[in-house]
Structures are given as C-alpha cells and as structure tokens.
C-alpha positions as CSV (number, residue, x, y, z in Angstrom):
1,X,-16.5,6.4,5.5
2,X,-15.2,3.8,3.1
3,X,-11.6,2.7,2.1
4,X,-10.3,1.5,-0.8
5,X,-7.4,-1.5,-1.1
6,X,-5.8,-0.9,-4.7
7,X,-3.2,-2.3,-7.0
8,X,-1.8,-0.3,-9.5
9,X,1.2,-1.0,-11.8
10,X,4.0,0.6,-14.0
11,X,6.6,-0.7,-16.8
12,X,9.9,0.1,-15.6
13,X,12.7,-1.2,-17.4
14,X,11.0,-3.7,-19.6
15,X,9.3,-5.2,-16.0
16,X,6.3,-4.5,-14.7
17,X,6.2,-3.2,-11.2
18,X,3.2,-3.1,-8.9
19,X,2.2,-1.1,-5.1
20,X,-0.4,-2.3,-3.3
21,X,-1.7,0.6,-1.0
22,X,-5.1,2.0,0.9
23,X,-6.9,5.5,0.7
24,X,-10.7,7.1,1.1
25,X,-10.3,8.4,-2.3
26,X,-8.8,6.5,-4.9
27,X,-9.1,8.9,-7.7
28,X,-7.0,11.3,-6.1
29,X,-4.8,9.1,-4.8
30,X,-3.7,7.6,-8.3
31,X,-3.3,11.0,-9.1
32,X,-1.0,12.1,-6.6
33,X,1.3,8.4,-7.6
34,X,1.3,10.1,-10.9
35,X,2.3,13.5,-10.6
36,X,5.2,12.2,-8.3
37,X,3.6,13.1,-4.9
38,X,2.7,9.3,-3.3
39,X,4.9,7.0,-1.9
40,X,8.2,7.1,-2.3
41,X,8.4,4.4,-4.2
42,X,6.2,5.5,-6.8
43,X,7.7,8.4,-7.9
44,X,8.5,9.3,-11.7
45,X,6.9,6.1,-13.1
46,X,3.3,6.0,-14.8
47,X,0.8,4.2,-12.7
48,X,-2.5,2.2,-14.1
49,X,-5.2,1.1,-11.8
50,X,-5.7,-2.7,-12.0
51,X,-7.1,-3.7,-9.0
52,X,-9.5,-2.3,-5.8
53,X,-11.9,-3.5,-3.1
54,X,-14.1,-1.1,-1.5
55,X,-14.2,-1.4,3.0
56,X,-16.6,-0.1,5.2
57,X,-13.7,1.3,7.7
58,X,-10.4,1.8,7.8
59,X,-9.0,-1.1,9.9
60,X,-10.5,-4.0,7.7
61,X,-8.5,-1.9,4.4
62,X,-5.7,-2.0,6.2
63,X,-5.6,-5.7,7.2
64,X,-6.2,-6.5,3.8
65,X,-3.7,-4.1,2.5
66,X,-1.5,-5.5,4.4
67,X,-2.2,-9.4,3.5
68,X,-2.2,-8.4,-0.3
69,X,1.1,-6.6,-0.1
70,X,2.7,-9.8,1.4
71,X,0.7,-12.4,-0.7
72,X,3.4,-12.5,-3.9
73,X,1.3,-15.5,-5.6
74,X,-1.7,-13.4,-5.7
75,X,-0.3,-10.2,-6.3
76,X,1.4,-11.8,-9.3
77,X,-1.9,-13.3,-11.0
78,X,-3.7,-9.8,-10.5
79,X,-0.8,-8.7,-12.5
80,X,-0.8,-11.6,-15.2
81,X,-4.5,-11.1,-15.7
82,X,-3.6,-7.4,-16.5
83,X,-0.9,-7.6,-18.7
84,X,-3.1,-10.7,-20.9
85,X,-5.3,-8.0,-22.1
C-alpha cells in the first residue's frame, strides 16, 4: 500500500500556518482537515495542499513525516515557494 507525506497550509491571522502529516489517502484526508474532522490542530481553518511525496510503506512515510515536521528551514521554503505564486 502506499503513503503519502503532505504539507498543507492555512492563513490565520494575517500568518500562514502549515501541518505536516501522513495518510494512504490524501484526498480524503485534506478533506476531513477541512470539514473540521483531522487533527486537532487543524480544525476551523481552510487548508491548501502544497506539498506531498508518495512511500511504498508506512514506516519510511512516517520517518519522513517525522524529519519534515522538525526540519523548520525546509518547512519554511516549501512554504515561501507557495505563497511566491
């Protein structure tokens, strides 16, 4: 089964915001941060996919979750390179 590392991001207050999370189907994922029913933290804000890499199993999507979550320097250029366009 594949897995899917994505970024997604959400104006809140005149900032941008971003969550960095893993699934096996994105679509619906990104719909469920939507309609208020993902992570906590995502709840009642608009969410836009800008960012995902597709695994061949679960473990290497969540090592890489994981590193992308804590990598600030890269997580910020992902989101410069969105907001440019």
């Amino acid at each position: 089964m594949d897995y899917f590392v994505y970024m997604i991001i959400s104006k809140h207050r005149n900032k941008w915001i971003s969550y960095v999370g893993y699934t096996n189907n994105i679509i619906k994922r990104i719909s469920l941060h939507n309609k208020s029913k993902g992570a906590k933290f995502t709840k009642g804000k608009h969410w836009k996919l800008i960012y995902s890499k597709k695994y061949d199993n679960k473990i290497n999507a969540m090592k890489n979750e994981y590193r992308l979550k804590k990598n600030f320097k890269l997580r910020n250029k992902i989101k410069l390179n969105f907001i440019k366009i």
